[in-house]
C-alpha positions in Angstrom: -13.7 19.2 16.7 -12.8 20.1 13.1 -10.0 18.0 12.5 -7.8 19.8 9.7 -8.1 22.8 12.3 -7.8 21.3 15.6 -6.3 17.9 15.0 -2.9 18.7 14.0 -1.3 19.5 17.0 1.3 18.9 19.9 -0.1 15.8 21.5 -0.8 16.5 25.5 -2.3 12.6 26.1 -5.9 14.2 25.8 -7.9 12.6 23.5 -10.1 14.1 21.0 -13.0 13.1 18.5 -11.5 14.4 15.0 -14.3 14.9 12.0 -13.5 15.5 8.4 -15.6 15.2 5.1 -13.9 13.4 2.2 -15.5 14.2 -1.2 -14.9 11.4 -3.8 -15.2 13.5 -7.2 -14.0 12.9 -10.6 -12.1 15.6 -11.6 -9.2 16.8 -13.8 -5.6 17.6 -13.8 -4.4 21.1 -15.2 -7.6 22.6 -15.6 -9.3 26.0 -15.2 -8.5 26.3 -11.7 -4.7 26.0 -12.3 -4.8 29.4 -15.0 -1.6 29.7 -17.0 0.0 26.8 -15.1 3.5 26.5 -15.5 4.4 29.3 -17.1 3.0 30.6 -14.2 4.2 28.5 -11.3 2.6 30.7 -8.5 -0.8 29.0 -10.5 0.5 25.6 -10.2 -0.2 26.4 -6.2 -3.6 28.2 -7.0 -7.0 26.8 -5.5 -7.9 23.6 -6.4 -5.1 23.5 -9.2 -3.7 19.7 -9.6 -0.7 20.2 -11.7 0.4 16.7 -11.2 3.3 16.1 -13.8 1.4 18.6 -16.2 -0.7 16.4 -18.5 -4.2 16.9 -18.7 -6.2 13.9 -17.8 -9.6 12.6 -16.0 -9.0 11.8 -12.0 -11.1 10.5 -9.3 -9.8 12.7 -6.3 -10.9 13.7 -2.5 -11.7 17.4 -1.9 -9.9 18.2 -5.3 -6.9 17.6 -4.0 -3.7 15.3 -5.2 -2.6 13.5 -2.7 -6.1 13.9 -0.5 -5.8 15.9 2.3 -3.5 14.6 5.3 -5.3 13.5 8.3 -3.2 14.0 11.6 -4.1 13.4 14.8 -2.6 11.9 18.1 -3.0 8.8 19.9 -6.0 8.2 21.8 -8.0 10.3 19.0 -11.6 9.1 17.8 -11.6 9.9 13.8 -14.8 10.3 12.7 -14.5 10.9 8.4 -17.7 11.6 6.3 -17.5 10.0 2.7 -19.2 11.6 0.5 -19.7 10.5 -3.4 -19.8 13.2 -5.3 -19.7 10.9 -8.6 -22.7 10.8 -10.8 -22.4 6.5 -11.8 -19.6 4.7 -9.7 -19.5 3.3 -6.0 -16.6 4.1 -3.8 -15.2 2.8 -0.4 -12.1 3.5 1.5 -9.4 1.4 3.3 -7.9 2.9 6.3 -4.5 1.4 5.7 -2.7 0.0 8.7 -5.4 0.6 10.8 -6.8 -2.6 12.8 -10.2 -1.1 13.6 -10.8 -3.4 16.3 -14.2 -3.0 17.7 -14.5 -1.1 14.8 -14.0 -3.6 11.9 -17.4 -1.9 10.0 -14.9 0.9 8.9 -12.4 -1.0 7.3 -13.7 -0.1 4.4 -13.8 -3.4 1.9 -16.6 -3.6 -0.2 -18.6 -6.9 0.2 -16.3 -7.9 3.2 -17.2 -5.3 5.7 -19.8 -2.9 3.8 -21.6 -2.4 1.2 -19.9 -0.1 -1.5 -20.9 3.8 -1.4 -23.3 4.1 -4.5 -23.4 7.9 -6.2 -24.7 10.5 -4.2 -24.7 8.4 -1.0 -22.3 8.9 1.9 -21.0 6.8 4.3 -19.7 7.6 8.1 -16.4 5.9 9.3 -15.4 6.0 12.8 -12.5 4.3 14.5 -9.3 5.1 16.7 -5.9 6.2 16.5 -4.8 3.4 18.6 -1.0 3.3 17.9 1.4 6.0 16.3 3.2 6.0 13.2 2.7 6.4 9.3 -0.6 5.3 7.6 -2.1 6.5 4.3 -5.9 6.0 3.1 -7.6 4.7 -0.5 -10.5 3.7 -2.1 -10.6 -0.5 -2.4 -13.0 -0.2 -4.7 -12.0 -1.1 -8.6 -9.1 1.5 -9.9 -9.9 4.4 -8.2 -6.5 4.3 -6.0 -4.4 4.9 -9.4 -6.8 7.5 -10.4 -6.0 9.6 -7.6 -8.3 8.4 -4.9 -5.8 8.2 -2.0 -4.1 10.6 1.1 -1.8 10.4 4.0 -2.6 9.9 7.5 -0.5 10.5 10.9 -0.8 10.0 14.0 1.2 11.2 16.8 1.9 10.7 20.8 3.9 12.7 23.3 7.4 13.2 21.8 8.9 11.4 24.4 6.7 8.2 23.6 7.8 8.2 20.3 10.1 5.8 18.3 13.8 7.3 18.6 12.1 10.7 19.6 15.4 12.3 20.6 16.9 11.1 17.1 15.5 14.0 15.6 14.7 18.0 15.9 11.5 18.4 13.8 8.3 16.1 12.3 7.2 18.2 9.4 8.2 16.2 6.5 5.6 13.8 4.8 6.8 11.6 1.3 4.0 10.2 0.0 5.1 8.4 -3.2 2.4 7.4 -5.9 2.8 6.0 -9.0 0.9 7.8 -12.5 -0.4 7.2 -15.6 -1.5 9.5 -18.1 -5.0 7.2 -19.2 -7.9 5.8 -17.2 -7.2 3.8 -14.4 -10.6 1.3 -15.7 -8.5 0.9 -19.1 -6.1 -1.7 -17.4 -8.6 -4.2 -17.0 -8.4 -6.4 -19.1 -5.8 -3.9 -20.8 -5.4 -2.3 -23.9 -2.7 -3.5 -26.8 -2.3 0.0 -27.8 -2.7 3.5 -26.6 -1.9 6.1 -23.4 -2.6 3.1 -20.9 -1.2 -0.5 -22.2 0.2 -3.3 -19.2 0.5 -2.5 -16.1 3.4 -0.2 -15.8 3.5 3.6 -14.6 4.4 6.6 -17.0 5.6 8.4 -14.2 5.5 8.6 -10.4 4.3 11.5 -8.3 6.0 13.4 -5.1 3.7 14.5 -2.6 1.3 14.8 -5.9 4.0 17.0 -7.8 6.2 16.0 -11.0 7.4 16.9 -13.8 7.2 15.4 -17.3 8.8 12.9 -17.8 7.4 11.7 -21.1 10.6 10.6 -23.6 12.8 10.9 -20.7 15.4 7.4 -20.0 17.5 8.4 -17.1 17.2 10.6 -13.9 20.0 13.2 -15.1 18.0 13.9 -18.5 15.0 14.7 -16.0 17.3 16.8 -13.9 18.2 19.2 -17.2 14.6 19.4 -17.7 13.6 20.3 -14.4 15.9 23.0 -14.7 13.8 24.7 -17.3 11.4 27.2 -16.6 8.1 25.8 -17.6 7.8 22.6 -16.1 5.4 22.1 -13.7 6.6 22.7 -9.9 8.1 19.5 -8.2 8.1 19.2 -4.4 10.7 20.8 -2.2 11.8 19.7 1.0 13.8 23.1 2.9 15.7 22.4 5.6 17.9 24.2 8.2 21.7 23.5 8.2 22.8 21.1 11.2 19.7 20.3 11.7 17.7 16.7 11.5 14.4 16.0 10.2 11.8 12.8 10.3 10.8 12.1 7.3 7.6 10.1 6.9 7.8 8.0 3.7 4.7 6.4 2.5 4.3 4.0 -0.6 0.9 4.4 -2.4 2.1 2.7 -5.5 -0.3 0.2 -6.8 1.0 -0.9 -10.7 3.9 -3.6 -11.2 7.1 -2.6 -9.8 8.6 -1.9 -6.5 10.3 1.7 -6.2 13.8 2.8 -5.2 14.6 6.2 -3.2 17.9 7.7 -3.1 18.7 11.1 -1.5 21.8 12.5 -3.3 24.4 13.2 -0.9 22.6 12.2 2.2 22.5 8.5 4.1 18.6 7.9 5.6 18.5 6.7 9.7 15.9 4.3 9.6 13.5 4.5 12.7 10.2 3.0 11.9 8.3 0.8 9.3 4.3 0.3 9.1 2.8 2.0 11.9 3.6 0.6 15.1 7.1 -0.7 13.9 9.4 0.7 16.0 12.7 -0.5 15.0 16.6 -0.1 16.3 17.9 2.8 14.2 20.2 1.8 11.0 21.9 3.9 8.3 21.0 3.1 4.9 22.0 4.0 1.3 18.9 3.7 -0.3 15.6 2.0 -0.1 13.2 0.0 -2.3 9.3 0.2 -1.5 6.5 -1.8 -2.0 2.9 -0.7 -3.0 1.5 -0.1 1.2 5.3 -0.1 2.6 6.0 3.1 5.1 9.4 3.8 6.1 10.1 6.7 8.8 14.2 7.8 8.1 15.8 10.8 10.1 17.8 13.2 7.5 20.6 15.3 8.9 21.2 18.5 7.2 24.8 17.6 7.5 26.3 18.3 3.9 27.4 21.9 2.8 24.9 24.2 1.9 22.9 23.7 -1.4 20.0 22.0 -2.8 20.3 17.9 -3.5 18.2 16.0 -5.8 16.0 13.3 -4.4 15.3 10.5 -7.1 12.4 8.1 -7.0 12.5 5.7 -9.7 10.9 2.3 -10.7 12.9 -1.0 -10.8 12.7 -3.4 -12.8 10.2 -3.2 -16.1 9.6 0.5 -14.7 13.0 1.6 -14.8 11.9 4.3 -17.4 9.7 5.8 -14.8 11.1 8.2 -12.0 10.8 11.5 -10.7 12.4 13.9 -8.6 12.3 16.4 -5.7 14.8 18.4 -4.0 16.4 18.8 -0.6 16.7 22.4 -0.3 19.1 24.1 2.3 18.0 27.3 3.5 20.8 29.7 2.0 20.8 27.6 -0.9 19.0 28.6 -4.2 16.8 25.6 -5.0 18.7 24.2 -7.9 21.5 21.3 -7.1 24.8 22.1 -8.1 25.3 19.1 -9.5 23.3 16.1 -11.2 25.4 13.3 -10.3 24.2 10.9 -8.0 25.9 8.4 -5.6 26.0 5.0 -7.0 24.2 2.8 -4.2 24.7 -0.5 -5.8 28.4 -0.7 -4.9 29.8 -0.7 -1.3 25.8 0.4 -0.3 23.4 -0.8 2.1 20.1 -1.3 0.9 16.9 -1.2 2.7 14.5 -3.6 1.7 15.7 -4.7 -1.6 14.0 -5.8 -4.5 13.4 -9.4 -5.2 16.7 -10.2 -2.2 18.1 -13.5 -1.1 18.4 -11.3 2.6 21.8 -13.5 2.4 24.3 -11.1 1.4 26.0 -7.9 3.5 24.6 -5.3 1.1 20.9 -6.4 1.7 19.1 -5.2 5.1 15.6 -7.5 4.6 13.4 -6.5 6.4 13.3 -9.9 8.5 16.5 -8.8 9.6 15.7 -5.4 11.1 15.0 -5.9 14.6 12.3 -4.1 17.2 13.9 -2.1 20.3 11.4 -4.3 22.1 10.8 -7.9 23.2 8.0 -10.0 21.4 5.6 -11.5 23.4 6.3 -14.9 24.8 3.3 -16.7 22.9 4.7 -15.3 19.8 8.8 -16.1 20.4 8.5 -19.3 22.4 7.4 -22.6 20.1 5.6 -22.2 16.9 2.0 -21.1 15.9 -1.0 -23.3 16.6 -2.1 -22.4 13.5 0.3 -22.5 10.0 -1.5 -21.3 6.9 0.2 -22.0 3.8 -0.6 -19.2 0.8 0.7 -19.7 -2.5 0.1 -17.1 -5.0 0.4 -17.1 -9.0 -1.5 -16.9 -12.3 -4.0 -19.5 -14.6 -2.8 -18.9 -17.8 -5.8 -19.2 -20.8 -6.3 -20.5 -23.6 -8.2 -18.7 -25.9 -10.3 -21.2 -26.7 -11.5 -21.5 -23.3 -12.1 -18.0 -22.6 -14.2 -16.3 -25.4 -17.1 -18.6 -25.8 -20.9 -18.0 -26.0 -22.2 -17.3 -22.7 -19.0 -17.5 -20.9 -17.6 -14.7 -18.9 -14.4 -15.3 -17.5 -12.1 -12.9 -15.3 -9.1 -12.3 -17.4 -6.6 -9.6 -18.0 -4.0 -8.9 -20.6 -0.5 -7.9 -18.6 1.3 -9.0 -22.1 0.3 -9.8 -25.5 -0.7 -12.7 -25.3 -0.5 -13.5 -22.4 -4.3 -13.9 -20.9 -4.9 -14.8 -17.4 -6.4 -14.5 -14.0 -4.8 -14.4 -10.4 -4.9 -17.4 -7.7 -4.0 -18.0 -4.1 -3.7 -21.8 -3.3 -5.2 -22.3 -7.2 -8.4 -20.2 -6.0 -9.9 -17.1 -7.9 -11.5 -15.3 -4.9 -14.8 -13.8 -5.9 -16.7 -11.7 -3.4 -20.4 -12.6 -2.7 -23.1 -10.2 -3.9 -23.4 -8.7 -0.1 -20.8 -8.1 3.1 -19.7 -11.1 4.7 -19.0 -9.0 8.3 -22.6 -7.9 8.5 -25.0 -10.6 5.5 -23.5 -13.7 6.1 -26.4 -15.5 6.2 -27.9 -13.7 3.1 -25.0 -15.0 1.3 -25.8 -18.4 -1.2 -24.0 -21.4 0.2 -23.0 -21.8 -4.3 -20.7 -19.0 -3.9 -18.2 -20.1 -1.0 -15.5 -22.3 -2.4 -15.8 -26.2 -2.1 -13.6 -28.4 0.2 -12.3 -30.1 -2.9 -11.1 -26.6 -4.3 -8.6 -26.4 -1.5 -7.5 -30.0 -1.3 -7.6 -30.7 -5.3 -6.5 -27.4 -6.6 -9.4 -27.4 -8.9 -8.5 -23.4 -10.1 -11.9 -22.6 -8.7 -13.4 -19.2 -8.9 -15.6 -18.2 -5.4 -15.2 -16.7 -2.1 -12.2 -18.4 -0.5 -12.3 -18.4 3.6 -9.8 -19.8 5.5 -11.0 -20.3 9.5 -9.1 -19.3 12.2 -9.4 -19.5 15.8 -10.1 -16.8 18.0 -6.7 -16.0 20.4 -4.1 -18.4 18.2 -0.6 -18.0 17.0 -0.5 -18.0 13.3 1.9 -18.5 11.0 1.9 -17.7 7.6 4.0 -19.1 4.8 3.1 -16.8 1.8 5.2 -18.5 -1.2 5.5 -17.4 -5.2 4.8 -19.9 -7.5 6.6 -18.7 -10.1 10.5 -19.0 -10.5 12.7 -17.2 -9.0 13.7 -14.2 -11.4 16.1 -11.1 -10.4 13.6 -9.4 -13.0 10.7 -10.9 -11.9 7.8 -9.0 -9.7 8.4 -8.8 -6.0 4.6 -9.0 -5.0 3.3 -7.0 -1.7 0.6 -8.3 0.4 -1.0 -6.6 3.2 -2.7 -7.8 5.6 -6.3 -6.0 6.7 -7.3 -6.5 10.8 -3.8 -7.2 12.2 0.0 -6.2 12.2 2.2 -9.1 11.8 5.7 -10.5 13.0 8.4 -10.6 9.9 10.1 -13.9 10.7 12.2 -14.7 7.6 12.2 -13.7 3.9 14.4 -15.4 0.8 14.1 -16.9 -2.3 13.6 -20.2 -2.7 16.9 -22.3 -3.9 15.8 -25.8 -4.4 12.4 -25.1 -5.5 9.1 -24.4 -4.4 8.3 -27.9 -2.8 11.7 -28.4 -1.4 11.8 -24.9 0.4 8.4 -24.8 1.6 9.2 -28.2 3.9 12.3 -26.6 4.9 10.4 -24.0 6.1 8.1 -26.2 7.8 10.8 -27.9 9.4 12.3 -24.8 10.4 9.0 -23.6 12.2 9.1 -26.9 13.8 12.4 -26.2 15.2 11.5 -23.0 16.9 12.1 -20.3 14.4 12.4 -17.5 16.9 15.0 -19.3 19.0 17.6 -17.3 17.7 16.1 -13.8 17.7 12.7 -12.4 20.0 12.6 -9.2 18.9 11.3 -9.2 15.1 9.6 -6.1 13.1 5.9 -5.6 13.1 4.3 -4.8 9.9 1.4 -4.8 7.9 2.4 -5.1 4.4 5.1 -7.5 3.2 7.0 -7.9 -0.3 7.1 -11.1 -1.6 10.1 -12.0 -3.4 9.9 -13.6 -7.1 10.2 -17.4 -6.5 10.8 -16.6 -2.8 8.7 -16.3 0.6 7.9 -14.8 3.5 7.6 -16.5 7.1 4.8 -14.1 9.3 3.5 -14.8 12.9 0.5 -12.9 14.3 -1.8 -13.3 17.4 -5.5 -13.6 15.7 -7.1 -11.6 18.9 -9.1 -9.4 16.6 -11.7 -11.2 15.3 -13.8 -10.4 12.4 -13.3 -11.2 8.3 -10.0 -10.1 7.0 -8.8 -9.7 3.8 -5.0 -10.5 3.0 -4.5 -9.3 -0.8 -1.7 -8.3 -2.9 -1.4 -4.6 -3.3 -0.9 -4.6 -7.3 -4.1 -3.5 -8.3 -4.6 -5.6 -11.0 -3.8 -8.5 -9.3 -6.5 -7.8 -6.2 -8.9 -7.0 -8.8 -8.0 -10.8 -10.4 -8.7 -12.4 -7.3 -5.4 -12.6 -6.2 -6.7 -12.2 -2.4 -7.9 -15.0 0.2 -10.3 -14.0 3.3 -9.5 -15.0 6.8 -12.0 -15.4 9.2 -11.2 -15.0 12.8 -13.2 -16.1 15.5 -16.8 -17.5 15.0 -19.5 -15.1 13.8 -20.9 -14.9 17.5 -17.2 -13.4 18.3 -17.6 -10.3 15.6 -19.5 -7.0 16.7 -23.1 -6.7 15.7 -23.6 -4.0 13.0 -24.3 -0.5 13.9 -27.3 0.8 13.9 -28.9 1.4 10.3 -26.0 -0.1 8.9 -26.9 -0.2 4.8 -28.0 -3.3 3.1 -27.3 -4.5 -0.4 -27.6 -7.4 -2.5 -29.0 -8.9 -5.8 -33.1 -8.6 -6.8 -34.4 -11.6 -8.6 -37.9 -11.7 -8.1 -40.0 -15.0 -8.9 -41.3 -13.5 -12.2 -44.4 -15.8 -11.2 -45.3 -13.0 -8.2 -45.5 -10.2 -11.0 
C-alpha cells in the first residue's frame, strides 16, 4: 500500500508492505513557494514553503520538505522506500537509523560498506522490516548532506497494549525532532573556512520540527522569547494540548555539529519511558535532558499546570551555548503566548537525564548506565563477561604544516580552530573506505587498502580501511575510551553503532588517567560487571564523555560489515569510524539480484 496514506494507523498485528518515494533535491529555504512569508504566516505553512528560521539559504532536502516526511508504520511492516536523486552532480545514500536490517543489511544504507552511493539521476530501492517499536529517524551517510537538510523521522508502532508503559499515557501524536542549523553550505566545513557564514563546527541555530526563529545576535533564551513575541518572525512549532491530559512525546536528536543539546519544558517535569528504539525502560521523572547527535528519548507530558502556553527551550551546551530555539506548549483555552519568560533553573535541586560530559557519580545525574530495562537481560549477556572485549580509543593527529601541504601530498585534514589542523583516529587509525562496498565487492577490493597488522599493534597513525573480526554468535564487549583529558568543556562524542542495539553497562570519566582506568575496567569486566544489576538499557547510540568511557555488551548474531562511527559529522567524515565484521563472508546474505556495481577504471593504457 501507499504508505503516507495507509501506514499510519492503529496497529491490529496485521502486517503490511509500506512504499514511499524519497526525492533527494537541492533546494532553498524561503523561496517562491513560501510568498510573503512571515509577514504572512498562513504562507510560512504554504506548499512546499521551508521557512526554517527565516534566512534564505541552499538545502539538500527530501520531497521539499524540512524535516522529510515522517514514515510511520507498525510492527511486522515491510517498508519498501524508493530513493530517488533528483540532484544534477552529487551521490546520496541513506541510513535507516536504529534499524538492524537483519537479513536485510543491503539497505543499511552506507556508502562503500553496504552499497554503492546513489549517483545523479539514479535511484535506489530499500526494503527492510519494522521489527521492533519505538523512535527512529532517517539521513543521508553520505558527505554533509544530513546538516543540509537531508534527514526525517520514522515510527513505528504495535498494539497499545504491547507498548512500553502504554497505560502511562492518553495520546501518541507528538513528534520532536530536534536538528541543529547553519546559515552556509554544509561542504564549507570541510576543511573549514577562517571566515564567513560557516567557520568551525558549531550551529547558528537549531530547528524544531524544521521551525525557528532567528536567532541571529541573540545570547540568551529570554531575548529569543521577546522576539518570538513579534509579529514577523517566522512561525515556531506548537505543541496544543488538552488540560488533564497526558501526551508521549517522541524526542528525536538529529544533531550532527559539536555540541550535545539540553531540553527544558518550562513548567513541566518529562516521564521518561523509552530510549533508542527498542529501549523500554522503568519510568523516571526528570528535570531536563541533554541529547546526543542519534539519541531518542520517548517522555510522557501531563497537561497538569494551569491553563496557558509554556515555552519549550532547546539550546546547545557547551561552545554552542549561543545557539537555541524555542517552541511552545500550548493549552487549549490558552492564547499561544506564555505568560511569562522565566524558566525553571534545572541545575539546582534537578535531575538530569543524560548529562553532558557526567561522572554518573552524583544524585543529580541519571546516566544512562543507570536507567534500568522493565525486563531481564539474557543470561549470555548478564552471567560472566564477553568472549570477545574490543577496546576503541578515539581522538585526533594533530599536523604540522610542514607535513601536510607538500607537492603531491593529499592529506585528510580539517580546520575545527585556527590553527589547529588535524584528522580523526580510532585506535591511532584514519579509516578510509575502499573504492567499492565491502558487504557485496570484497574481493574486488586491493589487499593495499586494508590496514596492516602493525597499524593495530604499533599505532603507526595509519590511514586505510580498519576491520576489526568478530565471531559470529559471541558476547562482546566494548570499551570505547576518549583520549583526550577529561574537560567539563570538552566534547562529549556520540557513537552509534550500525547492525546491532547494545547493552549500556557503565559510563564515567576517567580519574586516574586513561591507562589506569582502562585496566580498571578490564578488571572490572573480569569480575562480572553485571553481577550487581541484569537489567541494563538497550541502545544504539551512546555519548562518550570527554576523557571518560563507555562499557557496552552486545550478542554479534547479526552478521554482516558494521560500521561503529561517531555521529559529529566532521569527525565520521575524518575517519573517526572503525568497521566490524561479523561472521565470515560465507555467513552474510548474497546480494540481491542486480545489485549495482561500482569501482575505479584504470585501464592498462597499453590495451588502448
Amino acid at each position: 500500500v501507499e504508505g503516507a496514506s495507509k501506514c499510519a494507523r492503529e496497529c491490529d498485528g496485521k502486517p503490511l508492505t509500506c512504499y514511499y518515494k524519497l526525492h533527494a533535491e537541492p533546494y532553498s529555504t524561503m523561496g517562491p513557494a513560501c510568498g510573503n512569508c512571515p509577514e504572512n504566516k498562513t504562507a510560512c505553512e504554504d506548499p512546499q514553503c521551508i521557512p526554517a528560521d527565516g534566512v534564505e539559504r541552499g538545502v539538500f532536502v527530501y520531497n521539499r520538505q524540512l524535516p522529510g516526511p515522517t514514515i510511520e508504520v507498525c510492527v511486522g511492516d515491510k517498508i519498501v522506500a524508493d530513493v530517488i536523486n533528483l540532484d544534477g552532480h552529487r551521490s546520496t545514500s541513506v541510513h535507516w537509523h536504529g534499524f538492524e536490517q537483519r537479513g536485510t543489511p543491503y539497505s543499511d544504507g552506507v556508502p562503500y560498506v553496504t552499497q554503492c552511493p546513489i549517483n545523479p539521476a539514479q535511484s535506489f530501492r530499500y526494503i527492510f522490516y519494522a521489527t521492533f517499536s519505538g523512535s527512529y529517524f532517517y539521513h543521508s551517510h553520505s558527505a554533509f548532506q544530513k546538516v543540509d537538510g537531508l534527514t526525517g523521522p520514522i515510527i513505528v508502532k504495535d498494539i497499545l497494549s504491547k507498548e512500553p508503559c502504554g497505560d502511562c499515557y492518553d495520546y501518541d501524536i507528538f513528534t520532536m525532532f530536534i536538528q541543529d542549523w547553519i546559515h552556509g553550505q554544509g561542504d564549507n566545513l570541510i576543511p573549514g573556512l577562517r571566515t564567513g557564514p560557516v567557520h568551525g563546527s558549531l550551529p547558528d541555530t537549531y530547528l524544531i520540527n524544521g521551525h525557528g526563529a532567528n536567532t541571529k545576535g541573540i545570547k540568551d533564551p529570554q531575548s529569543l522569547m521577546s522576539s518570538v513575541k513579534k509579529s514577523k518572525v517566522t512561525p515556531i512549532s506548537v505543541f496544543t494540548v488538552k488540560p488533564g491530559k497526558r501526551y508521549r512525546f517522541r524526542i528525536i536528536s538529529s544533531t550532527c555539529l559539536a555540541c550535545t543539546v539540553s531540553l527544558t519544558i518550562q513548567g513541566h517535569k518529562m516521564l521518561v519511558i523509552n530510549t533508542d528504539g527498542p529501549g523500554p525502560i522503568k519510568p523516571v521523572t526528570v528535570d531536563a535532558m541533554s541529547l546526543n547527535s542519534g539519541d531518542r528519548f520517548d517522555v510522557v507530558i501531563e497537561a497538569n499546570n494551569k491553563i496557558d502556553s509554556y515555552w519549550v527551550l532547546v539550546q546547545g551546551e557547551g561552545s554552542c551555548k549561543n545557539a537555541m530555539q524555542l517552541a511552545v506548549l500550548k493549552y487549549h483555552g490558552s492564547n499561544g503566548i506564555p505568560s511569562t519568560d522565566v524558566m525553571q533553573d534545572v541545575t539546582k535541586n534537578s535531575l538530569i537525564l543524560n548529562p553532558t560530559n557526567p561522572t554518573c557519580e552524583k544524585p543529580e545525574e541519571l546516566c544512562v548506565s543507570k536507567l534500568s530495562s522493565p525486563y531481564q537481560a539474557p543470561p549470555y549477556i548478564v552471567n560472566g563477561h564477553g568472549s570477545v572485549r574490543l577496546l576503541l580509543q578515539f581522538g585526533f593527529y594533530f599536523y604540522q604544516k610542514n607535513e601536510l601541504f607538500n607537492i603531491s601530498t593529499y592529506l585528510p585534514y580539517f580546520e575545527p580552530a585556527e590553527p589547529l589542523l588535524v584528522r580523526a583516529e580510532i585506535n591511532a587509525i584514519t579509516n578510509k573506505f575502499a573504492p567499492v562496498p565491502l558487504l557485496s565487492q570484497y574481493h574486488d577490493i586491493p589487499r593495499s587498502a586494508f590496514c596492516k597488522k602493525e597499524c593495530n599493534t604499533q599505532h603507526l597513525n595509519c590511514h586505510c580501511l580498519n576491520i576489526y573480526k568478530i565471531p559470529l554468535r559471541s558476547v562482546v564487549d566494548l570499551i570505547v575510551t576518549d583520549t583526550a583529558s577529561a574537560s567539563a568543556t570538552g566534547l562529549t562524542h556520540p557513537f552509534h553503532l550500525h547492525g546491532f542495539f547494545f547493552y549500556v553497562l557503565r559510563i564515567g570519566t576517567f580519574k586516574n588517567g586513561l591507562e589506569e582506568g582502562v585496566r580498571e575496567l578490564n578488571k572490572w569486566l573480569d569480575e562480572g560487571a553485571l553481577k550487581n544489576k541484569t537489567n541494563p538499557v538497550l541502545k544504539d547510540s551512546i555519548g562518550i564523555p570527554s576523557g571518560g568511557y563507555a562499557v557496552l555488551r552486545l550478542y554479534a548474531d547479526n552478521p554482516g560489515f558494521w560500521i561503529f562511527h561517531c555521529h559529529f559529522i566532521l569527525h565520521l567524515d575524518m575517519g573517526m569510524s572503525a568497521i566490524l565484521q561479523v561472521g565470515e563472508l560465507h555467513d552474510m546474505p548474497s546480494p540481491p539480484q542486480n545489485f549495482p556495481k561500482c569501482g575505479n577504471y584504470l585501464p592498462d593504457p597499453n590495451t588502448w
